[in-house]
C-alpha positions as CSV (number, residue, x, y, z in Angstrom):
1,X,-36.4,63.2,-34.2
2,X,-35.1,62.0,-30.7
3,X,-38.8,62.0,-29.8
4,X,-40.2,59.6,-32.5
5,X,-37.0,57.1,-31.9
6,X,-38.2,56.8,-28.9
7,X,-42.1,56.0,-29.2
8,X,-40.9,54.0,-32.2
9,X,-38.9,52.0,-29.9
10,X,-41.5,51.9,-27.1
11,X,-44.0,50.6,-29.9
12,X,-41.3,47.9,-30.8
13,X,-40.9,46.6,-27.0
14,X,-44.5,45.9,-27.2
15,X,-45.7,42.4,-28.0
16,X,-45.9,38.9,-27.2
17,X,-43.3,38.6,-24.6
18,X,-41.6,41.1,-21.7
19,X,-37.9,41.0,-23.8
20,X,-37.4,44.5,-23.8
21,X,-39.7,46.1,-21.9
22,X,-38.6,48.6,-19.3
23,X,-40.3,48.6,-16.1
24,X,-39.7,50.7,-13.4
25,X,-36.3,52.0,-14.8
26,X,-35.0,48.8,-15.4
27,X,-34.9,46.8,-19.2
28,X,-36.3,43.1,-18.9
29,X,-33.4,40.9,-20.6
30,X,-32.9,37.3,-20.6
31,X,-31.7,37.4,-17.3
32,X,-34.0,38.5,-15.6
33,X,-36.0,35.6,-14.6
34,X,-32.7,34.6,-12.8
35,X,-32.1,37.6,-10.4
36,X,-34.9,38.7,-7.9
37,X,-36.8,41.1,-8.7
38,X,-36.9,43.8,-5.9
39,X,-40.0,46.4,-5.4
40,X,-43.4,46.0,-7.6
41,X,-44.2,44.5,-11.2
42,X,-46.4,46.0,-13.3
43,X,-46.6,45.3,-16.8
44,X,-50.4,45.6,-17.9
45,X,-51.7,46.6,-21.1
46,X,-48.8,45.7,-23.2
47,X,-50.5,43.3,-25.6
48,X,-48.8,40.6,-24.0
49,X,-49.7,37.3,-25.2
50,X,-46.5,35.7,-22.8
51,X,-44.4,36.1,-19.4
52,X,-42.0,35.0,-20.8
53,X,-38.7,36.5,-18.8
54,X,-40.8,37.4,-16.2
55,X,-39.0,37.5,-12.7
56,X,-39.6,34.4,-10.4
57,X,-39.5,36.2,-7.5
58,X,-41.2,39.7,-7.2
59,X,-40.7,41.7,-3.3
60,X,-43.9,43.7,-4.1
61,X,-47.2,43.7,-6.2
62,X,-47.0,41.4,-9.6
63,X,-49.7,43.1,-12.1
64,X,-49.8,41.9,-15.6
65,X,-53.9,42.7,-16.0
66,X,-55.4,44.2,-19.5
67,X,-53.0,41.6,-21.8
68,X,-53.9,39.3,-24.1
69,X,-52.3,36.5,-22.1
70,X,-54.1,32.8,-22.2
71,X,-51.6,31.5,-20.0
72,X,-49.9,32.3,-17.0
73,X,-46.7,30.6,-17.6
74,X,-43.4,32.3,-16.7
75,X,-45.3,34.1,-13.8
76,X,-43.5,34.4,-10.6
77,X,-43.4,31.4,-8.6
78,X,-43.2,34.1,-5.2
79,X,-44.9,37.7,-4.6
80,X,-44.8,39.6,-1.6
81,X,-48.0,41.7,-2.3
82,X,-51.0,41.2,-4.5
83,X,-51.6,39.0,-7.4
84,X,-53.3,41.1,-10.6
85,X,-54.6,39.0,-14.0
86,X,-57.8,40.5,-14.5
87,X,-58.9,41.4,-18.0
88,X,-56.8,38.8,-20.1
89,X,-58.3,35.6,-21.8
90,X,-56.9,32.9,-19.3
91,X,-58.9,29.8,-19.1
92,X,-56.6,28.3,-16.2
93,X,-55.2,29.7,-13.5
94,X,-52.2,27.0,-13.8
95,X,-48.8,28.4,-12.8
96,X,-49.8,31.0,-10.4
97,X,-48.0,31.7,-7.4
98,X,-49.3,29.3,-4.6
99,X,-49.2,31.8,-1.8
100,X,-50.0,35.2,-2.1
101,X,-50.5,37.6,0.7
102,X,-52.1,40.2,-0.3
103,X,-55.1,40.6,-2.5
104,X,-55.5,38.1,-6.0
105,X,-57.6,39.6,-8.6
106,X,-58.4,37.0,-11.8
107,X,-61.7,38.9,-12.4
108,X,-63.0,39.2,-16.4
109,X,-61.3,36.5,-17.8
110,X,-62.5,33.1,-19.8
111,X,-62.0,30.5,-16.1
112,X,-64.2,27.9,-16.1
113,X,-62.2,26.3,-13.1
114,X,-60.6,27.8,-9.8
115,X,-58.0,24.6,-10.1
116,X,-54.9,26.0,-9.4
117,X,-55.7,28.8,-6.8
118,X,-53.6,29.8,-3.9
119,X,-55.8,27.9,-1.0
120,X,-55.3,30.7,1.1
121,X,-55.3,34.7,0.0
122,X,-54.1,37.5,2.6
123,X,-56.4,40.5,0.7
124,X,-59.5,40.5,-1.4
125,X,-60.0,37.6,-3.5
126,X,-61.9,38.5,-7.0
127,X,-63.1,35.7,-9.5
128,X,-65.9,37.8,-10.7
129,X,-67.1,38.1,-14.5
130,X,-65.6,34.6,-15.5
131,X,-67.4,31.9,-16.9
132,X,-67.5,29.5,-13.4
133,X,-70.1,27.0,-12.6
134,X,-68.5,25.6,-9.3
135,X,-66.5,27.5,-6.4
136,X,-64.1,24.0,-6.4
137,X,-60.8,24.7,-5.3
138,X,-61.5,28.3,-4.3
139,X,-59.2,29.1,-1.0
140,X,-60.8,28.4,2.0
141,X,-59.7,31.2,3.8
142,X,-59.7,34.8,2.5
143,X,-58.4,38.1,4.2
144,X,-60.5,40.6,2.7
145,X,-63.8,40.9,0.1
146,X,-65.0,38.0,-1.7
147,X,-66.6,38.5,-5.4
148,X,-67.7,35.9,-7.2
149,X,-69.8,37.5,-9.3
150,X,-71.1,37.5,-12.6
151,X,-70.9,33.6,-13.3
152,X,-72.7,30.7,-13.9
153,X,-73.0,29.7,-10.2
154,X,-76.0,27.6,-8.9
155,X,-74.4,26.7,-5.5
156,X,-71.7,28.3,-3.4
157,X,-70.5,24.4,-2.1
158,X,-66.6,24.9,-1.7
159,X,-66.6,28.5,-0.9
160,X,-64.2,30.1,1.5
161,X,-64.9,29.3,4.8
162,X,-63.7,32.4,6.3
163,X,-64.0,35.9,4.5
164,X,-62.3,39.4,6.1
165,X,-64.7,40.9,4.5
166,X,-67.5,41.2,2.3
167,X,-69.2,38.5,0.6
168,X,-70.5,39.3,-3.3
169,X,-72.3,36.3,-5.1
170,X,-74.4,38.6,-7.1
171,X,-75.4,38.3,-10.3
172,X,-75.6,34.2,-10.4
173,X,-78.0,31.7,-10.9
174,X,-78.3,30.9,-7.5
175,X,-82.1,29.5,-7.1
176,X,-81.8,28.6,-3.0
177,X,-78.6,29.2,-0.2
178,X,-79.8,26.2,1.2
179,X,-76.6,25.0,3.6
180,X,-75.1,28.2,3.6
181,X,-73.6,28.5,7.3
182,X,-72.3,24.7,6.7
183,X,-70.4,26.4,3.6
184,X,-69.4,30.2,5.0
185,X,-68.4,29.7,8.8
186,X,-67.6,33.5,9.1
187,X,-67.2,36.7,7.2
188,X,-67.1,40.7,8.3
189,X,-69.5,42.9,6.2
190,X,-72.5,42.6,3.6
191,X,-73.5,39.4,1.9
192,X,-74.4,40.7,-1.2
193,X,-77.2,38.1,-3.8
194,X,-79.2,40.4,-5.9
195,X,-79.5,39.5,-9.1
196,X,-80.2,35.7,-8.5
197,X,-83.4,34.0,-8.8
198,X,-83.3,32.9,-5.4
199,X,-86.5,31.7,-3.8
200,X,-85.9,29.6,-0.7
201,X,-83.9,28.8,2.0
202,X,-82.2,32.1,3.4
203,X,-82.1,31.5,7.1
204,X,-78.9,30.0,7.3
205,X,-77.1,33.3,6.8
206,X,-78.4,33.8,10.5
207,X,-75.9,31.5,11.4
208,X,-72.5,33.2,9.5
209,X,-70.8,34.6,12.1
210,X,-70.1,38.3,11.0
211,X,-73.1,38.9,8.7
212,X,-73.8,42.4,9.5
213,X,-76.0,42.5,6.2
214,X,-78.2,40.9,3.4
215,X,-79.2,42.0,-0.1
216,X,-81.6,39.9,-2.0
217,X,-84.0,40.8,-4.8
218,X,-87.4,40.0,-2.3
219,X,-87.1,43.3,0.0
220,X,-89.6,41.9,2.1
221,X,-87.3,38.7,3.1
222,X,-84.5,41.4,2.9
223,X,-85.8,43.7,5.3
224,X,-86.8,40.9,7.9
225,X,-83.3,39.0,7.9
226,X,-82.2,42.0,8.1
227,X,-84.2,43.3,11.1
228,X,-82.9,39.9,13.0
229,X,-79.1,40.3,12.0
230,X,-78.9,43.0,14.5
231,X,-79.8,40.5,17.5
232,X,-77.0,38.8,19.4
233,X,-75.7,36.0,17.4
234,X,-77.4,32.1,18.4
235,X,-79.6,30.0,17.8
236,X,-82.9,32.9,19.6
237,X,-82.4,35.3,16.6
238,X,-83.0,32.3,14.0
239,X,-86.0,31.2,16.0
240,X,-87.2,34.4,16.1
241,X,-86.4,35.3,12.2
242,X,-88.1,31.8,11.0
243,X,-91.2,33.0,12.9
244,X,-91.5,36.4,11.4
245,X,-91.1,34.6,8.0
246,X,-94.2,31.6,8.8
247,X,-96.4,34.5,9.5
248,X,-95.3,36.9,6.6
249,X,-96.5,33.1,4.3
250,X,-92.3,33.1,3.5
251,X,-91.8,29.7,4.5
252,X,-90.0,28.1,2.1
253,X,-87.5,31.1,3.0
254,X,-86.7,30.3,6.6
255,X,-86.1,26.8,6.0
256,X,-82.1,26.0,6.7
């Protein structure tokens, strides 16, 4: 009998808002929004539909992912680790924390707009499997991997400048990376485009500092930027890329 109480109890604390919940040994009350919140915060998959009486300040991770949250109101203003609202129905990002040091996921939700960001994210930043059709007010500088996506992208204008890490803009409806070094300054890792029905200008990525890799749907282009991305970095390897590219008839591909 003990037993049921308690999942009957558990099953109560379940709902729109934290009131009640217990997380990580310790009951969310009406206080708590008040009184910093040491350690990490995880309340996914509680059929949330609210924060409301979430902490303002979390010392650790702050996870409310698999919810049914449309808002992010009554999030915490601070978190010392990463940011985690994937798999919810937000439209906005309004309300989230403005700096966040470690990684910020928002992946497989309804955005249509990165307004609201943090402009800078210390760890992976993951926007993927939204509904986006502009990288506006994405942060210009990201620690670690980059995903965009699964989206409606056509251009990657406002990307981050600088990525830690990988780049993934697969998956779009990206038809040319025309510009692309004016866009990404630098990254460390793969730059990932399959899945787009890109058909021109590739050469730039010769000029992204840290571009160790290239994956597009044309193997042939794939396997000559490729080839070149292992030459020393400058202006020789593009030259020398662009040329392999007139005489395979891929010019439209080696145009900047």
């Amino acid at each position: 009998m003990n037993i049921l109480l308690k999942l009957l109890a558990l099953s109560e604390a379940k709902g729109e808002n934290l009131l009640g919940l217990t997380i990580n040994d310790k009951k969310i009350t009406e206080q708590t929004p008040s009184e910093p919140w040491h350690g990490d915060f995880s309340c996914y998959n509680n059929k949330l539909t609210s924060l409301e009486f979430c902490p303002k300040e979390v010392s650790g991770y702050f996870g409310c992912s698999s919810n049914k949250l449309t808002s992010l109101e009554f999030c915490p203003k601070e978190v010392g680790g990463y940011f985690w609202c994937s798999n919810n129905k937000l439209t906005s990002l309004e309300f989230c924390p403005k700096e966040v040091s470690g990684h910020f996921y928002c992946s497989y939700n309804q955005l249509t707009s990165l307004e609201f960001c943090p402009k800078e994210v210390g760890g992976d930043f993951n926007c993927s499997d939204n509904q986006l059709t502009s990288l506006e007010f994405c942060p210009e500088k990201v620690g670690g991997n980059f995903w965009c996506s699964f989206n409606k992208l056509t251009s990657l204008e406002f990307c981050p400048k600088e990525v830690g890490g990988n780049f993934d803009c697969s998956d779009n409806k990206l038809t040319s990376l025309a510009d692309i070094h004016k866009h990404l300054k630098k990254m460390n890792g793969t730059f990932h485009a399959r899945k787009n029905p890109i058909k021109s200008n590739v050469i730039g990525l010769m000029l992204v500092a840290g571009c160790t890799e290239v994956e597009l749907d044309n193997k042939e282009v794939e396997k000559i930027i490729n080839k070149h991305l292992k030459s020393p970095f400058g202006n020789r390897r593009v030259l020398e890329c662009q040329s392999e590219m007139l005489e395979a008839e891929l010019g439209e591909w080696a145009v900047l």
